[in-house]
C-alpha positions in Angstrom: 61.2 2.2 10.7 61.6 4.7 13.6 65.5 4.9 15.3 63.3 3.4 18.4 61.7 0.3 16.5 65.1 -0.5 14.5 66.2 -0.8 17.9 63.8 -3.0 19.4 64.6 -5.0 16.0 67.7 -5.4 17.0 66.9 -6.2 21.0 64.2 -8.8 19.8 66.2 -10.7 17.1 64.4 -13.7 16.8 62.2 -13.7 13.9 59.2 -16.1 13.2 58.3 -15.8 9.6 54.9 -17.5 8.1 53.4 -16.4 4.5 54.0 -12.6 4.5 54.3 -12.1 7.8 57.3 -11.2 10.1 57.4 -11.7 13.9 60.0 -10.4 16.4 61.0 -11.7 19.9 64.0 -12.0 22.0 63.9 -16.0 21.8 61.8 -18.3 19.9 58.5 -19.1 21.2 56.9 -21.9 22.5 56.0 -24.3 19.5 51.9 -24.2 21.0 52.7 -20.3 21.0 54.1 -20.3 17.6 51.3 -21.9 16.4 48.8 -19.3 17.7 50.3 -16.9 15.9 50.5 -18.1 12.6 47.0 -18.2 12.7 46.1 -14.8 13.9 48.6 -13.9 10.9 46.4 -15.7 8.5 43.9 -13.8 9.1 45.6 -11.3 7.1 43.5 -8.9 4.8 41.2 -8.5 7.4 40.6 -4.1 8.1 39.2 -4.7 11.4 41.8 -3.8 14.2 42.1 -6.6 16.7 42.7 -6.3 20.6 42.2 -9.8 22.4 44.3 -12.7 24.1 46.1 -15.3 21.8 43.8 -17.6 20.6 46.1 -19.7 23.2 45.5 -19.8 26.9 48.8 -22.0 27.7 51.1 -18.9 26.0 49.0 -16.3 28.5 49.9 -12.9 25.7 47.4 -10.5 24.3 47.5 -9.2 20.8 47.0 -6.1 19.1 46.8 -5.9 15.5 46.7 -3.0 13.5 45.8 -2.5 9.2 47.4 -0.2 8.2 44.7 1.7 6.2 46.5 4.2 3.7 49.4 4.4 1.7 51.2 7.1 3.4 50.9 4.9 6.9 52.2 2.3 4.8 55.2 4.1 3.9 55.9 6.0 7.4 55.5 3.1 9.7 57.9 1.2 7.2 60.6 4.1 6.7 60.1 6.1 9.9 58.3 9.1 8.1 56.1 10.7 11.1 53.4 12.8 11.1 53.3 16.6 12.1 54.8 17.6 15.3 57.3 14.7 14.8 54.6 12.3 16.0 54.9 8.7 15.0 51.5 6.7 14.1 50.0 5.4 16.8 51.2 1.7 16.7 54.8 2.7 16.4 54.1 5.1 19.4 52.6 2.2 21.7 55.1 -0.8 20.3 58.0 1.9 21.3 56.2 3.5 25.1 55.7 -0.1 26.0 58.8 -1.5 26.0 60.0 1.7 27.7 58.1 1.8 29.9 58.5 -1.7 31.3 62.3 -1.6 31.2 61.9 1.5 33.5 60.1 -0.9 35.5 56.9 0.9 35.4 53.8 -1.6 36.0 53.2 -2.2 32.4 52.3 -5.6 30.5 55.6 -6.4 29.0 56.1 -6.4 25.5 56.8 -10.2 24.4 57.1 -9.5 20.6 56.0 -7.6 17.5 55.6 -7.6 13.4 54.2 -6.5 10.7 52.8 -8.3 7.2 53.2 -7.5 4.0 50.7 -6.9 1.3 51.3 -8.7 -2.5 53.2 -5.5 -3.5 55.9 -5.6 -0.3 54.1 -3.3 1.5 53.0 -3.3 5.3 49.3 -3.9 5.2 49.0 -4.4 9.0 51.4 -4.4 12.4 50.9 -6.5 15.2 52.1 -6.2 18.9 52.3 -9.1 21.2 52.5 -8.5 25.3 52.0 -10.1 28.3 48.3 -11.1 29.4 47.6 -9.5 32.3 45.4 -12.6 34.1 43.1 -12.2 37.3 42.9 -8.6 35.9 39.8 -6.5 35.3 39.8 -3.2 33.6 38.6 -0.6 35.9 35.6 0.8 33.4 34.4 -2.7 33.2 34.7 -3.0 36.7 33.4 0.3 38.2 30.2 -0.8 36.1 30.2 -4.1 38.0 30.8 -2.3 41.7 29.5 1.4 41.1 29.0 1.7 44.6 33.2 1.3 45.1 33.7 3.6 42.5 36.4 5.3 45.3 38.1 1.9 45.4 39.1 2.2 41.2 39.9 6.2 41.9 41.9 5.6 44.4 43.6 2.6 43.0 44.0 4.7 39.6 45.9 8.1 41.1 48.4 5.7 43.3 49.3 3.8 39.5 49.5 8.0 38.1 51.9 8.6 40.7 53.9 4.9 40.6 54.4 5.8 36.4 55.3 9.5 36.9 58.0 8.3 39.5 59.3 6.0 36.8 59.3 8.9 34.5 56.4 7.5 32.4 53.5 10.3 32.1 50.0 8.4 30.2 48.0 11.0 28.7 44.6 8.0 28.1 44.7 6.9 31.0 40.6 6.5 32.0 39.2 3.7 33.8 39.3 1.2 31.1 43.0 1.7 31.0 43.3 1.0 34.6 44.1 -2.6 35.0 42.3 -3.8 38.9 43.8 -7.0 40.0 40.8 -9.5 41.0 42.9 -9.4 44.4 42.7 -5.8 45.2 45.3 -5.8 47.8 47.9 -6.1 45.0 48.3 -2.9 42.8 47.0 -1.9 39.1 48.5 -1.7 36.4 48.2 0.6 32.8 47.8 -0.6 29.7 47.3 1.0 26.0 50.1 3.6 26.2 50.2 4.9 22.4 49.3 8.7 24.3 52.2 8.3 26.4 55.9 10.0 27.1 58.8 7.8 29.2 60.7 11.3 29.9 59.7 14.2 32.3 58.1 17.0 31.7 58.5 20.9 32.0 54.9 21.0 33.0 54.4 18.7 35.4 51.4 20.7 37.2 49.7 21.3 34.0 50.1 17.9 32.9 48.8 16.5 36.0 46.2 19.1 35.8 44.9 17.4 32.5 45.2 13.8 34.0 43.3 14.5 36.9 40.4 16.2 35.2 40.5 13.8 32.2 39.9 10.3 34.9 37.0 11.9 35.7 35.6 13.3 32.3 35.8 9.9 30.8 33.2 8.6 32.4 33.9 8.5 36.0 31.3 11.7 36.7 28.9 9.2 36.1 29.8 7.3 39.9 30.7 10.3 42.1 29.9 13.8 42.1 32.2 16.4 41.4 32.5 17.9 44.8 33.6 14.3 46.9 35.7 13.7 43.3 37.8 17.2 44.6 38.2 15.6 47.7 40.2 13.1 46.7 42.2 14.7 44.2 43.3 17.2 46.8 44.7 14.1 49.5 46.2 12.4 46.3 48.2 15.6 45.5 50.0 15.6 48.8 52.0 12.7 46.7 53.4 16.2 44.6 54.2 18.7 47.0 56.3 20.6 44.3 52.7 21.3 42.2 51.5 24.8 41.9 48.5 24.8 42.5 47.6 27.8 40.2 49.0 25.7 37.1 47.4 23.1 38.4 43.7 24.0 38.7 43.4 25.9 34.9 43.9 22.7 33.4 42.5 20.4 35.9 38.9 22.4 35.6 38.9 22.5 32.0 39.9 18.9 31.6 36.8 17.6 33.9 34.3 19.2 31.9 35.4 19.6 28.0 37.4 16.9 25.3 40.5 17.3 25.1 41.5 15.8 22.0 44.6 13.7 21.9 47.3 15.7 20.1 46.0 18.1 22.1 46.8 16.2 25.1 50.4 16.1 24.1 50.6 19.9 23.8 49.9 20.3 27.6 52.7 17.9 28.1 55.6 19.7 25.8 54.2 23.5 26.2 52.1 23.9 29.1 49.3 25.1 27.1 45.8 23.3 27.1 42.8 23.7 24.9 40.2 22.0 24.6 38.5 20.5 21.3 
């Protein structure tokens, strides 16, 4: 494993073993919780990638599980190989920027637990990460589709979250409305979830990296609520939250971001370089 997950090993030193499986948490769960779990983890064998609550309402966590599909993801995410540009697989990257994130007190679901089983041979065949449900909670894509008329209301509520993560040094590089987390109470503030694309450190390029953000909320579907013009409007108020932007970093990659893909290694080049292609 990655220096980062041997650590987390080490900070969640419980372990909840059942058939080939492994489970990690600070302290041992509740027995109703427990018992969840070991049957999401007989499940195992199973290639489809599963994102949903515990089968469990009274333990209130949501589960991600992962198979790990090849050999080589086998071997990294068990050793701590990583893939080019020194980038962990995906899982690692999200079990890792979560728990950062949340003990920099960014508004994150925290990370309750995480594991892995084994396949016949010894080998990781799937890994598994356990957080905290985030109930009375709607993500903003499934929302905005529900109340396309307050589409300002999720934008809005969206670039106040960019700005609470970047002050807690936590730049997202997905975060699109169904990242967005809307409380059902909309006095009280979002929260971000799914931060595999993620960095919990500052950035060189912070206009450029906003520039991408910016431009990607409203590529990934958002266009589809507001038109561009009003969509400029309030991305100019919500920049007088960074009055050390320049402007003529900013725009480049703001522009391109709103209208093309930016792929998501491509994403993370903006954040370490300054440089921003799309593709």
């Amino acid at each position: 494993m990655t220096r980062g997950c041997k650590d987390l090993v080490n900070e969640f030193s419980y372990t909840l073993n059942h058939r080939r499986s492994t489970l990690h948490f600070k302290a041992p769960p509740a027995t109703f919780t427990a018992h969840a779990l070991q049957r999401l983890v007989e499940q195992q064998g199973s290639t489809k990638r599963i994102s949903a609550p515990l089968d469990c309402s009274r333990s209130a966590l949501f589960t991600k599980r992962q198979p790990l599909d090849s050999l080589k993801k086998k071997l990294r995410v068990a050793f701590g190989g990583s893939k080019r540009q020194g980038l962990n697989d995906w899982v690692i990257e999200e079990l890792v920027n979560t728990a950062e994130a949340h003990k920099r007190g960014a508004r994150v679901a925290p990370l309750i637990g995480f594991g892995y089983s084994r396949d016949r041979l010894g080998l990781m065949d799937d890994f598994i990460i356990i957080t905290g449900l985030l109930a009375g909670h709607t993500d903003g894509w499934e929302w905005v589709n529900a109340n396309p008329k307050q589409v300002e209301t999720l934008i809005v509520s969206a670039f106040e979250l960019l700005h609470s993560l970047h002050q807690q040094g936590v730049s997202h590089m997905d975060l699109w409305a169904a990242n967005v987390m809307l409380p059902d109470k909309l006095s009280a503030p979002a929260q971000a979830i799914d931060l595999e694309n993620c960095f919990c450190r500052p950035t060189d390029f912070l206009s450029e990296t906003l520039g991408f953000q910016f431009g990607f909320f409203y590529f990934r579907e958002i266009y589809r609520f507001i038109t561009e013009a009003r969509y400029d409007e309030l991305v100019d108020a919500a920049l007088a939250d960074y009055p050390d932007i320049d402007r003529e970093r900013f725009t480049p990659c703001y522009e391109l971001s709103k209208h093309q893909h930016v792929g998501r290694k491509d994403r993370r080049t903006v954040f370490l370089t300054g440089q921003l292609k799309a593709g």
